[in-house]
C-alpha positions as CSV (number, residue, x, y, z in Angstrom):
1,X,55.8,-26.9,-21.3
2,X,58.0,-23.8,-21.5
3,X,58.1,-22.1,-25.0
4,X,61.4,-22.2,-26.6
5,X,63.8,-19.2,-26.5
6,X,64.1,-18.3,-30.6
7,X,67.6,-17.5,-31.7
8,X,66.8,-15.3,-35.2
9,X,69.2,-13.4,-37.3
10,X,68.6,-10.7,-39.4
11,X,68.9,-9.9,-42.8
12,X,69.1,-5.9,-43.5
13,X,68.4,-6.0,-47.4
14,X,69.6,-2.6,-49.0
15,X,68.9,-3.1,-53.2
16,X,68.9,-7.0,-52.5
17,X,72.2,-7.3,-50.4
18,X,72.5,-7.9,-46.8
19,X,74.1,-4.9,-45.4
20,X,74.8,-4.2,-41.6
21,X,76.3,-0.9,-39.9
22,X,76.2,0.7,-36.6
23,X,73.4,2.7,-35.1
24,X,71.6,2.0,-38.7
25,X,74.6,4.1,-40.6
26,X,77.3,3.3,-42.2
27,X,76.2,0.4,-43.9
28,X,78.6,-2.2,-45.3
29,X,78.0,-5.5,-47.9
30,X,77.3,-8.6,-45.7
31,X,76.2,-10.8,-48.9
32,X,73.1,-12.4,-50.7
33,X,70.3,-12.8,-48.7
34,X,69.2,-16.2,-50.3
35,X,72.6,-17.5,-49.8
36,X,72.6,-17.0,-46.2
37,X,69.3,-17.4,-45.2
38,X,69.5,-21.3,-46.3
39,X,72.5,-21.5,-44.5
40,X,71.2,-19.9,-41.1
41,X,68.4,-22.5,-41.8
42,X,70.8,-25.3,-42.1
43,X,72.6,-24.1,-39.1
44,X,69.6,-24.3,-36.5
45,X,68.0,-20.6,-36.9
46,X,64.8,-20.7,-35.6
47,X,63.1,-17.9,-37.6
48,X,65.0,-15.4,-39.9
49,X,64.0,-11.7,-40.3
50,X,64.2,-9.9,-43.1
51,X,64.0,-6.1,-43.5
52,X,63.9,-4.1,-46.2
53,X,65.9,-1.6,-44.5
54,X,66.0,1.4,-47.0
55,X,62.4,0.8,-48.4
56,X,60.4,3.4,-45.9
57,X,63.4,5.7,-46.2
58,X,62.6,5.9,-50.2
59,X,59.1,5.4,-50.6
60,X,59.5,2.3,-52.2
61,X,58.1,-1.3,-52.0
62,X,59.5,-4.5,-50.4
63,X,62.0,-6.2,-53.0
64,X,59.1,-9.0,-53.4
65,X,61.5,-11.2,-56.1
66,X,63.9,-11.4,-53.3
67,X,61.8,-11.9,-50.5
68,X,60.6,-14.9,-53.1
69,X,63.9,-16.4,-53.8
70,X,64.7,-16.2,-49.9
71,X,61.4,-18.2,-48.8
72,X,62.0,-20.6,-51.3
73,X,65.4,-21.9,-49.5
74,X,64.2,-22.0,-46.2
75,X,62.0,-24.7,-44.1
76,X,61.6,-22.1,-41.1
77,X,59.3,-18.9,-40.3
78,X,60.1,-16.0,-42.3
79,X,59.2,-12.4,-40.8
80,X,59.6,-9.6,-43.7
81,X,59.5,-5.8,-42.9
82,X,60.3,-3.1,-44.9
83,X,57.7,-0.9,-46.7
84,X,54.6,-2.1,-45.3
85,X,52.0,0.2,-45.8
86,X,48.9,-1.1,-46.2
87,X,47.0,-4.4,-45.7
88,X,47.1,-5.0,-49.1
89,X,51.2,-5.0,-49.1
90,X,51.2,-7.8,-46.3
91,X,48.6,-10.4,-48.5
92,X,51.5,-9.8,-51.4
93,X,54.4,-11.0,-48.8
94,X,52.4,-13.6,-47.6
95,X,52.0,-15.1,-51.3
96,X,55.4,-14.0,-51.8
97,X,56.6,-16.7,-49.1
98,X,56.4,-14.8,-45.8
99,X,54.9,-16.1,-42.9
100,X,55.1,-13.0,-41.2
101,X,55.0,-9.1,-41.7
102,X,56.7,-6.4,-39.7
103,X,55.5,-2.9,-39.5
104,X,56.8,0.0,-38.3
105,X,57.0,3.9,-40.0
106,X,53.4,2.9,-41.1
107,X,52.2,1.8,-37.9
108,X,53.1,5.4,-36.2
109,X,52.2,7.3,-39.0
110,X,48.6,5.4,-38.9
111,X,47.7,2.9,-36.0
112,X,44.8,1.7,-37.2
113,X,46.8,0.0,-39.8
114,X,47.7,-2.3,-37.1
115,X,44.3,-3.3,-36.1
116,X,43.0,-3.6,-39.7
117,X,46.2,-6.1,-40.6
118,X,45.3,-8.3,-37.3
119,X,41.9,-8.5,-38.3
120,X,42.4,-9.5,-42.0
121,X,44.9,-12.2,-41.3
122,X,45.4,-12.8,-37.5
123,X,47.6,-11.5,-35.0
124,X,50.3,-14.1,-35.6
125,X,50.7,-12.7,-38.5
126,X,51.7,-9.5,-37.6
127,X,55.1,-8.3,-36.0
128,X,55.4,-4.7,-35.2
129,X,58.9,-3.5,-35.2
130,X,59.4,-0.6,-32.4
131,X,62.7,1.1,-32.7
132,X,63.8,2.9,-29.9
133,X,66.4,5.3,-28.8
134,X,67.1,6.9,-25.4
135,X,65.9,10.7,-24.8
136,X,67.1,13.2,-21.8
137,X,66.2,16.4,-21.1
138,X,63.1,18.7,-21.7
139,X,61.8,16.6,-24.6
140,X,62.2,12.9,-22.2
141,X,59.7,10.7,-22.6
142,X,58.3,9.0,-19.5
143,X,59.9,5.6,-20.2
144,X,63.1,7.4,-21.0
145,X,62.6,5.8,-24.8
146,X,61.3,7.5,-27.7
147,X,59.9,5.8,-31.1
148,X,62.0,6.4,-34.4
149,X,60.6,5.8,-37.6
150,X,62.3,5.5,-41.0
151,X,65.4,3.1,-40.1
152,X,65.9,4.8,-36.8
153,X,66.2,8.9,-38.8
154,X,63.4,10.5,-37.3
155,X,62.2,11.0,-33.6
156,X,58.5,11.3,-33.3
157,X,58.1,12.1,-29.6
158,X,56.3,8.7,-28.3
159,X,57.2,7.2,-25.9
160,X,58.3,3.8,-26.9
161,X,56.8,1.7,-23.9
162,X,53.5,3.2,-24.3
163,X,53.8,2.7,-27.6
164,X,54.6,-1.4,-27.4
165,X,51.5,-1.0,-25.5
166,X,49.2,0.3,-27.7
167,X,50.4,-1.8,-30.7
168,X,49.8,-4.9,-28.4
169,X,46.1,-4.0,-27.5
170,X,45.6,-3.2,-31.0
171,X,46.8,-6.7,-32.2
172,X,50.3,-6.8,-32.8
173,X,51.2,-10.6,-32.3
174,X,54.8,-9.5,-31.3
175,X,57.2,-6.8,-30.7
176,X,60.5,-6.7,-32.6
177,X,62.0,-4.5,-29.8
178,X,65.5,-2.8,-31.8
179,X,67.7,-0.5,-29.5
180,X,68.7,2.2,-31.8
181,X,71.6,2.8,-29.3
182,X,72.6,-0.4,-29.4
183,X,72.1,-1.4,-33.1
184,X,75.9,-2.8,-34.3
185,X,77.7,-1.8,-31.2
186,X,77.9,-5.1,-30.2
187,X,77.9,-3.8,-26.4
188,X,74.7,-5.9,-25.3
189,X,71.4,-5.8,-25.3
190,X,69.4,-2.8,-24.1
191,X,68.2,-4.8,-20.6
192,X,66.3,-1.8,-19.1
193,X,64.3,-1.4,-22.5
194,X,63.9,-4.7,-23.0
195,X,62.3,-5.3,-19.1
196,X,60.4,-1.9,-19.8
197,X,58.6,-3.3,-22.7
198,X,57.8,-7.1,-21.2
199,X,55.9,-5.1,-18.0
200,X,54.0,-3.6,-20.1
201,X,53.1,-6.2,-23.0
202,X,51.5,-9.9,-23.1
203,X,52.6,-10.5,-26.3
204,X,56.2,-12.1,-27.7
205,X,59.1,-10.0,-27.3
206,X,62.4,-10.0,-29.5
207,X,64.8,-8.4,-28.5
208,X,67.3,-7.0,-31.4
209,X,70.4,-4.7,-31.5
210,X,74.1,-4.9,-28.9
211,X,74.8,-8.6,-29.4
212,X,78.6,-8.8,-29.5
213,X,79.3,-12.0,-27.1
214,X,78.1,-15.2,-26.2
215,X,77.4,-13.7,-22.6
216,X,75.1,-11.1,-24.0
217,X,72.2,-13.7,-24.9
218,X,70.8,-15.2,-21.4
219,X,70.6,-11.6,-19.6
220,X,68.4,-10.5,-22.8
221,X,66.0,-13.9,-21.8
222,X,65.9,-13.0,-18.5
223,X,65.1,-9.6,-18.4
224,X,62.1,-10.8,-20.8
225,X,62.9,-11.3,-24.2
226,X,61.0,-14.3,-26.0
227,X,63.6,-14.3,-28.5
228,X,67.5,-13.1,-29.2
229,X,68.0,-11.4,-32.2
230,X,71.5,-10.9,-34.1
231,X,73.0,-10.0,-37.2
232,X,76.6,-8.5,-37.5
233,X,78.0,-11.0,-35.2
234,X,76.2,-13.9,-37.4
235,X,77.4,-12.5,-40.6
236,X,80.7,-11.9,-40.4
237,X,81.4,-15.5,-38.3
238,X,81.5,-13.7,-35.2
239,X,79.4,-16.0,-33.1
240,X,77.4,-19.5,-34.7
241,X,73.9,-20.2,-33.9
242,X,74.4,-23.2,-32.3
243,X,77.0,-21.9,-29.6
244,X,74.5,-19.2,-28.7
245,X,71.6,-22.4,-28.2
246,X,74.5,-24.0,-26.0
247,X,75.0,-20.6,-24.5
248,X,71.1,-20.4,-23.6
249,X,70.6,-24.1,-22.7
250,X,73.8,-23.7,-19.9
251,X,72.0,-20.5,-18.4
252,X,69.3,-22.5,-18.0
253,X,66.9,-21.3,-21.0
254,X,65.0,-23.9,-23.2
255,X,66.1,-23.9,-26.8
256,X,64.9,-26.0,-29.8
């Protein structure tokens, strides 16, 4: 049977409000986090992520208490970034509600973080959240795409292909794929990444950041995305979850 296509929104949770800018700046109130999770839930979501999205930027923990609250509304999976630094923080989101936990500024500043995380709790446990931007010039990485790390600040000079790579052979069980390009422009989906990545990995791909239109879904799925990510358009009533399933199912796409 073919595996579903997942339609997920995204909850960016900045001192326990959803927030949601462009390019990860600029950020402006979107509402509670518990509040709309349950209703993405009722509305067909398939997964929500949430992401502690100033948390590596400060040096500060995961808002546990609201990752709590939010778990306790919904009947779906739950994928929680933001913060993760150690092993030890992804058994707290776990009994905090999560069913998954995202990585990313800790995963480039130490790999083997990765590997230790899938071999304490299993690779389907782990999501590794790669957010790339383009680079030109002299400093170019071979893919074209270069890893940021701390909400999308700071270049580090990998190259963001090799990179979904080398978390996937460590034991990432996905790849939350964001274009930093793309993030809130609501211009469509970074297709070249996204195809980049899914020649290069085995593993689930999500792609996240450009939704804007209906049309924008089914050329993410076919240029390899597992799953369709979204936020801006979902929060502010945009686009509903269930005209993007209708969207997928027309273009030929299994859905739940």
């Amino acid at each position: 049977m073919t595996v579903a296509v997942r339609v997920i929104p995204c909850l960016d949770v900045d001192a326990g409000r959803v927030v949601k800018g462009v390019q990860f700046a600029g950020l402006r109130d979107a509402g509670d986090p518990v509040e709309m999770a349950a209703l993405y839930d009722r509305e067909g979501a398939d997964e929500i992520v949430f992401l502690d999205v100033t948390a590596s930027v400060v040096g500060r923990e995961t808002t546990y208490d609201v990752v709590r609250r939010t778990a306790e509304q919904v009947f779906i999976p739950l994928t929680v970034g933001g913060g993760v630094r150690a092993v030890e923080d992804v058994d707290r989101l776990l009994r905090a509600g999560a069913d998954r936990a995202a990585v990313s500024t800790a995963a480039v500043a130490r790999p083997a973080l990765v590997r230790e995380i899938a071999d304490r709790f299993g690779s389907q446990v782990l999501t590794v959240s790669v957010d790339a931007r383009r680079c030109r010039g002299a400093t170019a990485t071979p893919s074209g795409f270069e890893v940021t790390t701390h909400g999308g600040r700071i270049g580090t000079g990998l190259d963001a292909v090799a990179w979904a790579a080398e978390v996937a052979r460590l034991g990432a069980g996905e790849i939350l794929l964001n274009s930093i390009d793309a993030d809130g422009t609501q211009v469509g989906y970074d297709l070249e990444l996204v195809g980049a990545v899914r020649s290069v990995v085995g593993v689930p791909v999500v792609a996240s950041g450009g939704a804007g239109r209906l049309e924008d879904f089914a050329p993410a799925v076919d240029a390899g995305a597992d799953a369709v990510l979204a936020a801006s358009v979902f929060h502010f009533g945009t686009l509903r979850i269930t005209a993007v399933k209708a969207t997928l199912r027309t273009a030929g796409h299994h859905v739940r």
